[in-house]
N, C-alpha and C positions, 0 to 999 in steps of 0.2 A: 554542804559538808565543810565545817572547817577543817584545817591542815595547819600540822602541828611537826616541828621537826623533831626528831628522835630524842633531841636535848632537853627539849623541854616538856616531852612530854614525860622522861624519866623524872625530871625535876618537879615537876607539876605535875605527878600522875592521880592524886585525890581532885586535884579541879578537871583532868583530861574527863577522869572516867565521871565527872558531874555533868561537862559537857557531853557527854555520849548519851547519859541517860535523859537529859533535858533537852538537848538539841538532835540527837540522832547521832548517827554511822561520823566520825571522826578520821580524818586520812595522818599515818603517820608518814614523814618524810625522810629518806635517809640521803645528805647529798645534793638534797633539790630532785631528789626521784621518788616516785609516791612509790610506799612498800609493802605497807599494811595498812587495816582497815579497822577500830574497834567498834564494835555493834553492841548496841542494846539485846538483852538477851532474846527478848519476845521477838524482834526481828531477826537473830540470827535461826530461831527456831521454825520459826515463816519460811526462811529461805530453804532449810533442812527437808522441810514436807515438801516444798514445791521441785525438792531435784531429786525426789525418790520415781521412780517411774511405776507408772498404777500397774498392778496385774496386765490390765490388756495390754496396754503399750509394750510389757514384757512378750506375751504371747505373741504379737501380731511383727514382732523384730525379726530384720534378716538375718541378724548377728546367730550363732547358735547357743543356747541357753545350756546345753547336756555338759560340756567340757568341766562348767567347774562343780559339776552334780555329782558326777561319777569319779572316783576314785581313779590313778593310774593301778593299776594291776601287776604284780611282778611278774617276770618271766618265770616259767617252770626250769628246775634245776634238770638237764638231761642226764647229766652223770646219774642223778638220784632217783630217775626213773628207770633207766636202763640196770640200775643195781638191783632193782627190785621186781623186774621183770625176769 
């Protein structure tokens, strides 16, 4: 991966994004600190399927899966039931 600093890749950004699509993944640098990443599209799409989790992996998880299924529920207004009782 070449590595590009923020400067020049604003300045350069029609050869940055030549290099991404000819050479691969490009590292931009802000400061001398790597910050971002630009990817060719078909790999950034690779990457997308490979962090979705398949069904079973979902199924077979400790975590619990119901929380963000179900709706929270309001509580019942008591004044409003006790007026109508």
């Amino acid at each position: 991966m070449s590595t590009w600093p923020v400067q020049d890749a604003k300045a350069r950004f029609s050869e940055f994004l030549d290099a991404c699509v000819s050479e691969g993944p490009q590292v931009v640098t802000r400061r001398s600190t790597e910050t971002a990443v630009l990817l060719p599209i078909a790999e950034w799409r690779r990457l997308q399927v490979a962090a979705r989790p398949s069904l079973k992996q979902l199924l077979l998880s400790d975590s619990a899966r119901t929380d963000q299924l179900v709706p929270n529920r309001r509580q019942a207004r008591r004044s409003q039931v006790a007026a109508l009782g």
